[in-house]
NUSEPA-295815 format. One line per 8 residues: number of its first residue (from 1); their letters; for each residue x negated, y, z of N, C-alpha, C, CB. Coordinates in Angstrom, 1 decimal. Each point is the difference from the previous one (the first is absolute). Glycine has a CB too. Example, Ala and Ser with C-alpha at 12.3 -4.5 7.8 and 13.67 -1.06 7.14 Angstrom:
1) as) -13.2:-5.7:7.8:0.9:1.2:0.0:-0.9:1.2:0.0:1.9:-1.2:1.2; -1.5:2.3:-1.9:-0.9:1.1:0.0:0.8:1.1:0.8:-1.2:-0.6:-2.2
This chain:
1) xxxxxxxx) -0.8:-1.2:0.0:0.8:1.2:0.0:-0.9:1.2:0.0:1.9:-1.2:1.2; -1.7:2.1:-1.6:-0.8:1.3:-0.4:0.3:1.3:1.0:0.1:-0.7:-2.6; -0.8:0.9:3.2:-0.1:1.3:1.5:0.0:1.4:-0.9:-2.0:-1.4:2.0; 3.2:1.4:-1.5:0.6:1.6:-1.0:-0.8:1.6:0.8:3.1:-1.5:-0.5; -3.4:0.5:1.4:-1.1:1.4:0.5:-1.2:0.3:-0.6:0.6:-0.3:2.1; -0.9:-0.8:-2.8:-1.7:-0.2:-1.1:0.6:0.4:-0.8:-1.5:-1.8:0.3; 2.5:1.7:-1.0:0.7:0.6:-1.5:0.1:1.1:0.4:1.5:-1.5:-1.0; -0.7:2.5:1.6:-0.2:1.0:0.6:-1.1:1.0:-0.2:1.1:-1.3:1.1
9) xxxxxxxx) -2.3:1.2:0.0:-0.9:0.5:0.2:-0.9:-0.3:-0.6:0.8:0.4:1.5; -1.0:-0.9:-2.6:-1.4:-0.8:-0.9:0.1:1.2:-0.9:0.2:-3.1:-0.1; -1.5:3.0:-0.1:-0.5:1.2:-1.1:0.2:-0.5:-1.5:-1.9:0.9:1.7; 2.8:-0.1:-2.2:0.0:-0.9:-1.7:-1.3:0.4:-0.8:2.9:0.2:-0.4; -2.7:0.2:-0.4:-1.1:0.6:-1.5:0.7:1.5:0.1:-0.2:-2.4:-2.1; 1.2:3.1:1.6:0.2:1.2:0.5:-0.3:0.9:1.4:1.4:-0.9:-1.4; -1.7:0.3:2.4:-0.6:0.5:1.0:-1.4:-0.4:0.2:2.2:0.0:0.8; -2.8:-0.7:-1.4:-1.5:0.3:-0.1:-0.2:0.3:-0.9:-0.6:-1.0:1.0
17) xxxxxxxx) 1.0:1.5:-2.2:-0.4:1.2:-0.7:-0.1:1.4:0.5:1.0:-1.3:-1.5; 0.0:1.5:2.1:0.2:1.3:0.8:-1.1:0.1:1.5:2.9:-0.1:-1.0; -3.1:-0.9:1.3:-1.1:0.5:0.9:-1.4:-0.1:-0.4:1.5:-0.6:1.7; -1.8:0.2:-3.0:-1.0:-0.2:-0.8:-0.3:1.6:-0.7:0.7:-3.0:-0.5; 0.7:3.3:-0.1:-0.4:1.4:-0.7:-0.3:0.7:1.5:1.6:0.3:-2.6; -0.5:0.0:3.7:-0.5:0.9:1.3:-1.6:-0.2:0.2:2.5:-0.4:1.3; -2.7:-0.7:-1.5:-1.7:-0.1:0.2:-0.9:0.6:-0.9:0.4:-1.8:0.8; -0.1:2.0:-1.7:-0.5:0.5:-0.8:0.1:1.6:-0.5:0.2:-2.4:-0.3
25) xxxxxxxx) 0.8:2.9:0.3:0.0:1.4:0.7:-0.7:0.6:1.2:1.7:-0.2:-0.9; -1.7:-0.6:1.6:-0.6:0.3:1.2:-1.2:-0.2:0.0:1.6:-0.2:0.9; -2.1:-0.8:-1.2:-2.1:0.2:0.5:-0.1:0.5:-2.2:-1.4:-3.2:3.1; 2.4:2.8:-3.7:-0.8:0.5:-1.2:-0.3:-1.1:-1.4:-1.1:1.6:2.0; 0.2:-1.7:-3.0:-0.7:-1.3:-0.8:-0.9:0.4:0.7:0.6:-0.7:-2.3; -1.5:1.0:2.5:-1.5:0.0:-0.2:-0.2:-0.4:1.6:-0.5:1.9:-2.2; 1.4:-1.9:3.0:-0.5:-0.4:1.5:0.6:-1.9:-0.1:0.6:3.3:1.6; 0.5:-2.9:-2.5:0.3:-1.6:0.1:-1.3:-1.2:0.3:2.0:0.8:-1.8
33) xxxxxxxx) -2.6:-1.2:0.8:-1.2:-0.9:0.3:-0.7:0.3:1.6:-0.7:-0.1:-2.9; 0.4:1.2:3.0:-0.8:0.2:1.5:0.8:-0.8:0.6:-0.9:2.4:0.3; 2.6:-2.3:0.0:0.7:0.0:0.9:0.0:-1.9:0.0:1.5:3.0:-0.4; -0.8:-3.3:-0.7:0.0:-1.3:0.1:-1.2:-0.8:0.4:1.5:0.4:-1.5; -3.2:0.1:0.9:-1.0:-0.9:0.6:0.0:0.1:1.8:-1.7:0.5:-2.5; 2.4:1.4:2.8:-0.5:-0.6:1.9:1.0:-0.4:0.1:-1.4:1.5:1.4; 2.5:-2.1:-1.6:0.8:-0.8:0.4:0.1:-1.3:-0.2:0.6:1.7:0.0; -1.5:-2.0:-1.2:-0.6:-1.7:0.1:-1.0:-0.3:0.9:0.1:-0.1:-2.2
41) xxxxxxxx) -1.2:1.4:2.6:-1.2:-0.3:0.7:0.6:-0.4:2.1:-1.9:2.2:-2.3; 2.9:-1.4:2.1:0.7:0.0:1.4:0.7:-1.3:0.1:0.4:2.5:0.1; 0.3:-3.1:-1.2:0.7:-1.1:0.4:-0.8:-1.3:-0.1:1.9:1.2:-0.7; -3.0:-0.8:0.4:-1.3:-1.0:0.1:-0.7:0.3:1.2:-0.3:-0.1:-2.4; -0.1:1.3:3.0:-0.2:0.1:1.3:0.9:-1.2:0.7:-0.5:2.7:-0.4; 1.8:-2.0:0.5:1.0:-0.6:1.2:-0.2:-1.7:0.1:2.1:2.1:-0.6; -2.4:-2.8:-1.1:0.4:-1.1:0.0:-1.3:-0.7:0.6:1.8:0.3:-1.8; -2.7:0.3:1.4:-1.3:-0.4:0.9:-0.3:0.0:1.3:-0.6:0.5:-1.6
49) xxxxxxxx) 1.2:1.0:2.2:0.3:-0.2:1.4:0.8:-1.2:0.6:-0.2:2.2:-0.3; 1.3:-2.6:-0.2:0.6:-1.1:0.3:-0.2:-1.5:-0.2:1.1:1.8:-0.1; -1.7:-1.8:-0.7:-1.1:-1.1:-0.1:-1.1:-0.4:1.0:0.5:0.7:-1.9; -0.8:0.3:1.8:-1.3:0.2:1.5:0.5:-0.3:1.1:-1.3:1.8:-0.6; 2.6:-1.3:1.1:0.9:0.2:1.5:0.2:-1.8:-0.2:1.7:3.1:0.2; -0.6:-3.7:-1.1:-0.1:-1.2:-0.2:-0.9:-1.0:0.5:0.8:1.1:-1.5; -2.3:-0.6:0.7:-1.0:-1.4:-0.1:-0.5:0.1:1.7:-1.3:0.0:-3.2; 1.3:1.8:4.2:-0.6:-0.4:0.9:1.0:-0.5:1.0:-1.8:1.2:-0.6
57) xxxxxxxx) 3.1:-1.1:0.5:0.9:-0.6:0.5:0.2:-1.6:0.6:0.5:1.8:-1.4; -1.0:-2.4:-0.3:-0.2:-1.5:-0.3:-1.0:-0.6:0.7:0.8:0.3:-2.1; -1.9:0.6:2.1:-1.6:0.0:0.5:0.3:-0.2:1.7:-1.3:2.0:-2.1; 2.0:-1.3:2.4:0.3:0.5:1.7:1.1:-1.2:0.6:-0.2:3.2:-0.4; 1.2:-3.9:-0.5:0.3:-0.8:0.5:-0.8:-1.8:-0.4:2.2:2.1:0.1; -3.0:-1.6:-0.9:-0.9:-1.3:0.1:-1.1:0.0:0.4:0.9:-0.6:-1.3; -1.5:1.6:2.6:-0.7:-0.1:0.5:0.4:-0.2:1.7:-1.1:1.0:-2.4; 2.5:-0.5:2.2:0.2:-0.3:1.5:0.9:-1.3:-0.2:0.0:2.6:1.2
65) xxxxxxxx) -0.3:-4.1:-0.7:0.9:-0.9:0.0:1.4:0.5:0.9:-2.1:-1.7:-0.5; 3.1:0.9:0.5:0.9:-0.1:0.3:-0.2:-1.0:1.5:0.9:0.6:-2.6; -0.7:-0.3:3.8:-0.3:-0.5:1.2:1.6:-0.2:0.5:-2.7:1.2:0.4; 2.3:-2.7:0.3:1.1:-0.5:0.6:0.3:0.5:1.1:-0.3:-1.7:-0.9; 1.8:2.6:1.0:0.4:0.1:1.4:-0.1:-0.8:1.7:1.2:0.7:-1.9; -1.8:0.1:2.4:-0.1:-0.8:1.3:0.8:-0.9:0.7:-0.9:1.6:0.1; 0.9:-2.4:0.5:0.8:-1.0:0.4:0.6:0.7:0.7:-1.1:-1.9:-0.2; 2.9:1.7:0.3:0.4:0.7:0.7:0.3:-0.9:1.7:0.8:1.4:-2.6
73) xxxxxxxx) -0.6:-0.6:3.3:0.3:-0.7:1.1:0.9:-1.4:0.4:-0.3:2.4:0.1; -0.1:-3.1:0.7:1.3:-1.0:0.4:0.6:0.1:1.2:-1.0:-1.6:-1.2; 2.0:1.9:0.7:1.3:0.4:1.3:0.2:-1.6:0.9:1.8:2.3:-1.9; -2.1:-2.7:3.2:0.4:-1.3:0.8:1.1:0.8:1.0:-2.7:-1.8:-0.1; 3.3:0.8:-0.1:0.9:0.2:1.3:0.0:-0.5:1.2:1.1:0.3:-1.4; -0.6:0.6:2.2:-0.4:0.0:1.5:1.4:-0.5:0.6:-2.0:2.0:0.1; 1.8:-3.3:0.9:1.1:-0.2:0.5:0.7:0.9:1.5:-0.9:-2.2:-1.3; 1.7:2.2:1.5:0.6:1.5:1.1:-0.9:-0.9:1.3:3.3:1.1:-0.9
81) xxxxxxxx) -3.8:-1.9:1.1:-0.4:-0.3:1.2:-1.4:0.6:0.1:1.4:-2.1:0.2; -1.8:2.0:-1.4:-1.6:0.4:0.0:-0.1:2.1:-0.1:-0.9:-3.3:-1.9; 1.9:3.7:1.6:0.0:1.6:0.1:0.4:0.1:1.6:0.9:0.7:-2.8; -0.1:-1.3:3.8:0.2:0.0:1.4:-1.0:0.2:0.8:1.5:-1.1:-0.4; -2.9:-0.2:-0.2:-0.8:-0.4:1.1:-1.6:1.7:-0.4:0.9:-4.1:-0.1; -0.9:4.2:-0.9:-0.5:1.1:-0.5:0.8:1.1:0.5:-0.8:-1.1:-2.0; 1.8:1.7:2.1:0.6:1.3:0.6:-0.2:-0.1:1.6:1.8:0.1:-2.0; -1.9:-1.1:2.6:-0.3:-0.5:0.9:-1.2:0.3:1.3:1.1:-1.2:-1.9
């Protein structure tokens, strides 16, 4: 079934034309290329940053093993005669 909120709000071809020319009035042609290379060099930044965060992530959980919880306690029960002679 199709989410009429994605039909909706999805950008067609008529609306990225129009924010393609706004772009282009605005920084201009001749700034275009500048604009697009720092905006490749940045999303190549980011992806390399996150790559790095990633591998030392991976690094940091395989260098600390995984350690077994301490044994937890064992609860014995006490019969009412043996809490008497103790209060006692």
């Amino acid at each position: 079934m199709t989410n009429y909120f994605q039909l909706a709000f999805s950008p067609g071809m008529p609306e990225i034309l129009l924010v393609l020319a706004v772009i282009l009035i605005f920084f201009g042609a001749k700034k275009l290329p500048e604009l697009a290379k720092g905006m490749g060099q940045g999303i190549k930044e980011f992806k390399k940053a996150t790559r790095d965060v990633n591998n030392e992530l991976e690094r940091a959980m395989d260098d600390h093993p995984t350690q077994s919880p301490p044994p937890s306690p064992q609860i014995t029960e006490q019969s009412a005669g043996d809490e008497t002679k103790k209060d006692a």
